[in-house]
C-alpha positions as CSV (number, residue, x, y, z in Angstrom):
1,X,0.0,0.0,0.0
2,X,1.0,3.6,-0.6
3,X,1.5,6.0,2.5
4,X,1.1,9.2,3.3
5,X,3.2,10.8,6.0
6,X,0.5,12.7,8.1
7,X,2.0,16.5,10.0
8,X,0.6,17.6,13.2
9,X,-2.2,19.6,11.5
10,X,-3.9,16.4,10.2
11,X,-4.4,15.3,13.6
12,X,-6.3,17.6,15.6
13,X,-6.4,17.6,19.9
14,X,-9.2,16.4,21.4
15,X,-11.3,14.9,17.7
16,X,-11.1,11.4,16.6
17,X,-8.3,11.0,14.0
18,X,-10.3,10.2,10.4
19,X,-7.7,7.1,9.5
20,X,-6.0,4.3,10.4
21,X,-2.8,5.5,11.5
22,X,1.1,3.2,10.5
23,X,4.4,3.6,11.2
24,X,6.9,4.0,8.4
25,X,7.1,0.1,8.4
26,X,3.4,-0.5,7.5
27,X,2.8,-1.3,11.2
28,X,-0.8,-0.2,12.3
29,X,-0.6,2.1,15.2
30,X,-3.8,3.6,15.5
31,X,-7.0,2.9,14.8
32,X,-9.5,5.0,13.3
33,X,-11.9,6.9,15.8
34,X,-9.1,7.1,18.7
35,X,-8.8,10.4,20.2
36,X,-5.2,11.8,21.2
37,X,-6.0,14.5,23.8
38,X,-1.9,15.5,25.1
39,X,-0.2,17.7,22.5
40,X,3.1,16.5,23.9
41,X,2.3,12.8,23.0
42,X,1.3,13.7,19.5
43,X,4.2,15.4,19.0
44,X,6.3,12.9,20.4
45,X,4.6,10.8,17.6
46,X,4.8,13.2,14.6
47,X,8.4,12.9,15.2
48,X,8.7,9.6,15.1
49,X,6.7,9.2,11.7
50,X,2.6,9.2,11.2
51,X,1.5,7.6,7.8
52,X,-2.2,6.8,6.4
53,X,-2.8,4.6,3.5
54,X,-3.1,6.9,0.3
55,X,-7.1,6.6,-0.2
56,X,-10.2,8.8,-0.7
57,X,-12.2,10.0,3.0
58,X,-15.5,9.4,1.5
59,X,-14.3,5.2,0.0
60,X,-12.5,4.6,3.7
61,X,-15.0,1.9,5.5
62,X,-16.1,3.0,8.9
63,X,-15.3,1.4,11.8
64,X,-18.0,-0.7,13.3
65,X,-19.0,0.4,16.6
66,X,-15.9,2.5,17.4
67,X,-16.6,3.5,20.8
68,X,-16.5,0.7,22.4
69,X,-13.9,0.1,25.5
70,X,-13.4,-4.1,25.0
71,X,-12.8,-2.6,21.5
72,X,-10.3,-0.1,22.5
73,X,-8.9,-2.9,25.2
74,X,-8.7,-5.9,22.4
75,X,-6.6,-3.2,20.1
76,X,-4.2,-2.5,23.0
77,X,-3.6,-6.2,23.4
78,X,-2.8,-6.0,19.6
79,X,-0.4,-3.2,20.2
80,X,1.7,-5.0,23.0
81,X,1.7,-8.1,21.6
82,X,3.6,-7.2,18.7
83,X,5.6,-4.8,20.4
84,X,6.4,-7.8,23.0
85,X,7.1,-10.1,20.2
86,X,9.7,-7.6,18.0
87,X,11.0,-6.6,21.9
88,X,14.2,-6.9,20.9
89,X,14.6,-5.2,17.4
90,X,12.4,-2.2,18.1
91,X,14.3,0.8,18.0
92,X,11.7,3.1,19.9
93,X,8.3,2.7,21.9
94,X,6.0,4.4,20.2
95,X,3.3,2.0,20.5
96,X,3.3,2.3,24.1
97,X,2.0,5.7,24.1
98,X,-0.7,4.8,21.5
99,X,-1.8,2.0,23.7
100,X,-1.7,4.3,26.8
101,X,-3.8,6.5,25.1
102,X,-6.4,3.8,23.7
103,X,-6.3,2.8,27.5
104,X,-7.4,6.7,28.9
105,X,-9.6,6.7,26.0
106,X,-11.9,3.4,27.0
107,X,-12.3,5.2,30.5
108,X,-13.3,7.9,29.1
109,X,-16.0,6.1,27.6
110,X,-17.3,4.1,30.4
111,X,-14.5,3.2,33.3
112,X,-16.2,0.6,35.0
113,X,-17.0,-1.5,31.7
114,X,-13.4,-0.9,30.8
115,X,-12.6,-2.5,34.5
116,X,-15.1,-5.1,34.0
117,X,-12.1,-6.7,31.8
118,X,-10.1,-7.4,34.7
119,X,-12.8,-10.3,35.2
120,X,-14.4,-11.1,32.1
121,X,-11.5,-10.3,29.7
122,X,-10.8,-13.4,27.3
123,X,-7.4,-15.5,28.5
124,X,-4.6,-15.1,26.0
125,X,-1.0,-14.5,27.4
126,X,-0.5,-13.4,30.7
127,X,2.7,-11.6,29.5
128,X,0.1,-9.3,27.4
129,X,-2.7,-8.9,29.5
130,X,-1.1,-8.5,33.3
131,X,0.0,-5.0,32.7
132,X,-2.9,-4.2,30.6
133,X,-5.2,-4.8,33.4
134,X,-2.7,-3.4,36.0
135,X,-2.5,-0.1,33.8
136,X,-6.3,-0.1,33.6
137,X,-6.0,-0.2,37.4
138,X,-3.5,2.5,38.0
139,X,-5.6,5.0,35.2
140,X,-8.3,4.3,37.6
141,X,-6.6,4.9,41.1
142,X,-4.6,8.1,39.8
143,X,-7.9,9.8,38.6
144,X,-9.5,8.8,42.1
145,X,-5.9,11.0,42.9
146,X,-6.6,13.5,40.8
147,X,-3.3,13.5,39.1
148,X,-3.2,15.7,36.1
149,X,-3.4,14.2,32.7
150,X,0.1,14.7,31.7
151,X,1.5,12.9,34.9
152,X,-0.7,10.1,34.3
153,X,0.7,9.1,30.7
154,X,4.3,8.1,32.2
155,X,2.2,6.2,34.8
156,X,0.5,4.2,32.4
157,X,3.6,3.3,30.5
158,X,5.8,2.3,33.1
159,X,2.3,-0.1,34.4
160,X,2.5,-1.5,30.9
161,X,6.3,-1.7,30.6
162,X,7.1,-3.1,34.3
163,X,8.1,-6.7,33.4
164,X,9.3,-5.8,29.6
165,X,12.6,-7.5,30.6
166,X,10.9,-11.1,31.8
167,X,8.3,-11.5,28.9
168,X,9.3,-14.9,28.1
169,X,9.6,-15.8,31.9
170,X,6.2,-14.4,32.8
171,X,4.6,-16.9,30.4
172,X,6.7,-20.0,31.3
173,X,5.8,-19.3,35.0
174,X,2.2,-19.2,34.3
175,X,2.0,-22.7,33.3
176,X,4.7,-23.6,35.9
177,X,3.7,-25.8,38.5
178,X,6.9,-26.6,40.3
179,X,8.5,-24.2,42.9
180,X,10.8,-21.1,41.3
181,X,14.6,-22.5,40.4
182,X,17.7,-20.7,41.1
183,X,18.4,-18.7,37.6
184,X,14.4,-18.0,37.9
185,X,14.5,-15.9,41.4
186,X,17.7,-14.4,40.4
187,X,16.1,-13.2,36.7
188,X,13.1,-12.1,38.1
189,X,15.0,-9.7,41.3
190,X,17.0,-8.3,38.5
191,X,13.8,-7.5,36.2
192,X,13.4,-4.3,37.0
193,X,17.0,-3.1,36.5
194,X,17.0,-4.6,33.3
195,X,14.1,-3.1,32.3
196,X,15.1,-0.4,32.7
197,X,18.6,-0.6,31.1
198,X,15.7,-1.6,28.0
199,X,14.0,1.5,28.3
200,X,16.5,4.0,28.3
201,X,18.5,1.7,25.0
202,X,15.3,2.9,23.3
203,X,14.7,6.4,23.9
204,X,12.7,7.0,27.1
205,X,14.2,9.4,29.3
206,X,10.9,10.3,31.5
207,X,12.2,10.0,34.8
208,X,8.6,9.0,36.0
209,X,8.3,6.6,34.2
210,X,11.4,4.8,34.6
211,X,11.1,5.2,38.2
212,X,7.7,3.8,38.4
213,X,9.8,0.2,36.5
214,X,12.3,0.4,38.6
215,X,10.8,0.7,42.2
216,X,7.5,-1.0,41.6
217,X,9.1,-4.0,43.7
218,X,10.1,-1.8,46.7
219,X,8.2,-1.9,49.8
220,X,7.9,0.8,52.6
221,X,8.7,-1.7,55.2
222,X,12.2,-2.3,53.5
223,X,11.3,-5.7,52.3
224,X,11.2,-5.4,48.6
225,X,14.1,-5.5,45.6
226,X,16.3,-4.2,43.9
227,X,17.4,-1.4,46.6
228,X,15.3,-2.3,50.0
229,X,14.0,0.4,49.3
230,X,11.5,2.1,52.3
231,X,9.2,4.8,53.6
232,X,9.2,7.8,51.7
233,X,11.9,6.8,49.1
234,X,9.7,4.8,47.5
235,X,7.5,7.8,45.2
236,X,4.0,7.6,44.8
237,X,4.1,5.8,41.0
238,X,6.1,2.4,41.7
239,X,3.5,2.3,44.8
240,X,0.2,2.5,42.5
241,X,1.6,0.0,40.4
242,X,3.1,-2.4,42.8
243,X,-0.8,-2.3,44.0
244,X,-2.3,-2.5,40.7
245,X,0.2,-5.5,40.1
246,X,-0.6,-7.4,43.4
247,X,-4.2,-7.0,43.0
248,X,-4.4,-8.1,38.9
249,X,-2.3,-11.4,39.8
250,X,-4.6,-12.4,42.7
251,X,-7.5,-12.0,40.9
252,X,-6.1,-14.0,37.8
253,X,-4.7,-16.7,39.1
254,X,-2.1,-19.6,37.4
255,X,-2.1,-22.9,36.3
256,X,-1.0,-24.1,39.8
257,X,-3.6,-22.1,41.6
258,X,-7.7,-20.7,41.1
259,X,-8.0,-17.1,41.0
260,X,-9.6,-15.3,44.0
261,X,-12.9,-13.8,44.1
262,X,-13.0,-10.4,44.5
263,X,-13.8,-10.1,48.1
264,X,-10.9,-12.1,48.7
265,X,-8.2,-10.1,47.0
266,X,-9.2,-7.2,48.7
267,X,-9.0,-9.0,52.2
268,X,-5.2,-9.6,50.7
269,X,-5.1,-5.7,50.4
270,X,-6.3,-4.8,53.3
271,X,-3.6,-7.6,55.4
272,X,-1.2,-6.9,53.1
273,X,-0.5,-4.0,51.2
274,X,-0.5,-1.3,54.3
275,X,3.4,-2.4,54.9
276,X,3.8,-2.6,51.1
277,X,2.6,0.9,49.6
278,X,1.1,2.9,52.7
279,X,-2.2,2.9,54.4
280,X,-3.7,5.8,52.1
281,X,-3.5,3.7,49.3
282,X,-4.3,0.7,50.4
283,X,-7.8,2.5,51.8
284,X,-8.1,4.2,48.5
285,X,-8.2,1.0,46.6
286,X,-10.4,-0.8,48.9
287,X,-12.6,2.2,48.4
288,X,-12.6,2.5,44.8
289,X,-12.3,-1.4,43.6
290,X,-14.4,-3.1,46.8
291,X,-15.5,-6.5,47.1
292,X,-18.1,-6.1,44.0
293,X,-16.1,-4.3,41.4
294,X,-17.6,-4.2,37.8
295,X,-17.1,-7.7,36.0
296,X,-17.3,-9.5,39.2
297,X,-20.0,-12.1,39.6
298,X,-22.7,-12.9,42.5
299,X,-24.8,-15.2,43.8
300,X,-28.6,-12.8,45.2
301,X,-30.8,-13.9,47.8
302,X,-32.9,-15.4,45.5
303,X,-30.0,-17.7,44.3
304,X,-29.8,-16.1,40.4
305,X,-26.2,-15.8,39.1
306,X,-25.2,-11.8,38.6
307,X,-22.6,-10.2,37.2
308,X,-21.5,-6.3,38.6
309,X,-21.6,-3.8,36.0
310,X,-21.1,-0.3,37.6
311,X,-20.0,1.0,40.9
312,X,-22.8,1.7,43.4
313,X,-22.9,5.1,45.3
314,X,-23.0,2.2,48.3
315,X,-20.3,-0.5,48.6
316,X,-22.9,-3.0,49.5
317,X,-25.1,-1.8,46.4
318,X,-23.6,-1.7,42.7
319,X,-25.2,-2.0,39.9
320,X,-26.0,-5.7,39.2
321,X,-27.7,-7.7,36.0
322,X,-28.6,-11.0,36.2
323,X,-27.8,-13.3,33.9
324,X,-28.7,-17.1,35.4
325,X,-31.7,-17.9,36.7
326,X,-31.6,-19.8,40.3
327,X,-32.4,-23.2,37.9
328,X,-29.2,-22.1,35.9
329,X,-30.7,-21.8,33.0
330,X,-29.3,-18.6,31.2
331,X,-31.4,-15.3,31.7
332,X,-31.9,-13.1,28.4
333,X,-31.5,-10.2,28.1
334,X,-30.0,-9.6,31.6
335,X,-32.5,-8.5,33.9
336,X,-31.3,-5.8,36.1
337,X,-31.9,-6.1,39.8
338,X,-32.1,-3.4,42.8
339,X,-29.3,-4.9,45.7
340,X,-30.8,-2.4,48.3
341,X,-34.2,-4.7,48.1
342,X,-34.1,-7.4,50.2
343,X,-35.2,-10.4,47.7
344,X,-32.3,-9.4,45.7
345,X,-29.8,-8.6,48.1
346,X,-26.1,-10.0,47.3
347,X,-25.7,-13.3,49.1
348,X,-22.4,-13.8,48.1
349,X,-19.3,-13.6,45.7
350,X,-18.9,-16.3,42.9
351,X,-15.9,-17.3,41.3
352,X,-15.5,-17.1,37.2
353,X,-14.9,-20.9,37.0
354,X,-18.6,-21.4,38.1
355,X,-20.1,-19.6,35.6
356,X,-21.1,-21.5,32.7
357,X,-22.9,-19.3,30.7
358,X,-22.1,-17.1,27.6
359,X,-21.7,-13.1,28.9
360,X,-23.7,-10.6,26.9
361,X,-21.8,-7.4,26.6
362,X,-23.8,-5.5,24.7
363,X,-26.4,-6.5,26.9
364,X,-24.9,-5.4,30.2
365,X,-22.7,-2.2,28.8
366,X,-23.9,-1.3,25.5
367,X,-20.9,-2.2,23.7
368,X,-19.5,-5.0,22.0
């Protein structure tokens, strides 16, 4: 295909870019409909090289249902995947800016059906997804923050880039049953050290960022690697995503062990991650994830199967859709259900590995 290099003007702030967007090696970087909103990451990008494919507007198909976060998510596991995969011949990191920014955008859209992934998202590789989710985590924790925009883009990247020096590992210990060997403790208290030697060999110099790969190990109570790191040298960054990385593993699981329910990772959080990252942010999480976070399922009163779409202004309370019936047969459409009555009250949580019924997300978020 012919390209067209594309100058700043072509891509205005804040409006959804009009093509599919490559690199200079026919790579697709972004889609079309995405939305960059920081003028320092599209120029960051313009420098590097923007290209569209040399075709009329009016004959370019449009992209079905655009606005969709799983959409936005699924094109960000795209993104990483093939930047994982080249990992070692890629001269820059574009792509992780573009996936950061396909990441802010899905929030934008509708945060808690973008967190619902966490749950519901499809298994592919754990080296691909972990710091998709964790980054989807940290988005929403520094928004609860406040953090400016800006200071939330090296965030994001340094969530997604954390293990970029054990990608390999990270899937081999997935599927391993048998307890860590020698080369594999010493590979994985080096990883962030390494990652960051990786980093810098291909152009980032945000201090933030590689901060936030290189500390997100530490602990305040000294405990953690490289450096033993504790109290107040460990910044605010590597903390939100040591967090964000704790809480996405529990919840996942591996081969050797069931994921936890919801309810039960944040009982981990609330014995655990005090002496990790600080009180305020264990609190803060516990707060803004809770026992029923969106994606999570539940078993009511009434013994139907539901699954949490939205955050209730209650913790007790969110927004819940039921989607089995209490003689299992599947409930279509989901039927939404009030949790502050008492016949549909929230009995208890329900692990994904019980639910054996196909999950309609149109039906629950209004997007495919």
């Amino acid at each position: 295909m012919r390209l067209i290099r594309l100058c700043k003007s072509d891509i205005p702030l804040g409006e959804p870019i009009r093509w599919d967007v490559f690199d200079r090696n026919r790579r697709l970087l972004i889609n079309k409909g995405y939305i960059i909103v920081a003028e320092r990451q599209l120029d960051f990008l313009i420098s590097r090289g923007l290209f569209r494919k040399d075709i009329g507007e009016d004959t370019y198909p449009q992209e079905e249902d655009a606005e969709s976060p799983f959409r936005l998510i699924l094109s960000v596991e795209r993104v990483m995947a093939r930047l994982f995969d080249e990992i070692e011949t890629v001269k820059d990191l574009d792509a992780v800016l573009i996936a950061c920014g396909m990441l802010r955008k899905a929030c934008d859209i509708d945060t808690d059906a973008a967190l619902a992934t966490l749950f519901i998202g499809k298994e592919t590789r754990y080296s691909i997804t972990h710091p998709i989710y964790t980054a989807l985590f940290c988005e929403v924790i520094s928004r609860a923050l406040e953090l400016p925009e800006e200071e939330r883009l090296p965030l994001l990247s340094a969530a997604l880039t954390m293990n970029i020096a054990i990608i390999s590992l990270q899937d081999e210990l997935y599927a391993q049953q048998a307890p860590l060997h020698y080369e594999q403790r010493k590979w994985i208290r080096t990883h962030p050290e390494r990652g960051v030697a990786m980093l810098r060999n291909r152009g980032v110099t945000d201090r933030k960022w590689l901060d936030g790969v290189l500390y997100h190990h530490e602990s305040i109570d000294g405990t953690g690697y490289p450096h033993g790191l504790n109290g107040d040298g460990i910044t605010l960054f590597p903390r939100i995503i040591s967090i964000g990385d704790f809480y996405c593993a529990m919840i996942s699981g591996r081969k050797y062990r069931s994921p936890l329910s919801a309810d039960m990772a944040m009982k981990e959080i609330y014995l655990k991650c005090n002496n990790r990252v600080g009180e305020k942010l264990a609190h803060l999480t516990i707060k803004k994830m809770g026992i029923y976070p969106p994606g999570s399922f539940v078993k009511l009163v009434n013994n139907e199967i539901a699954i949490v779409t939205h955050r209730g202004e209650k913790a007790h309370c969110p927004v819940v859709h039921s989607i089995m019936r209490a003689n299992g047969k599947r409930l279509s459409p989901p039927a939404p259900r009030d949790c502050s009555l008492k016949e549909f009250a929230i009995a208890e949580n329900v692990h994904k590995a019980e639910i054996r019924t196909e999950i309609d997300m149109k039906g629950l978020w209004g997007f495919d």
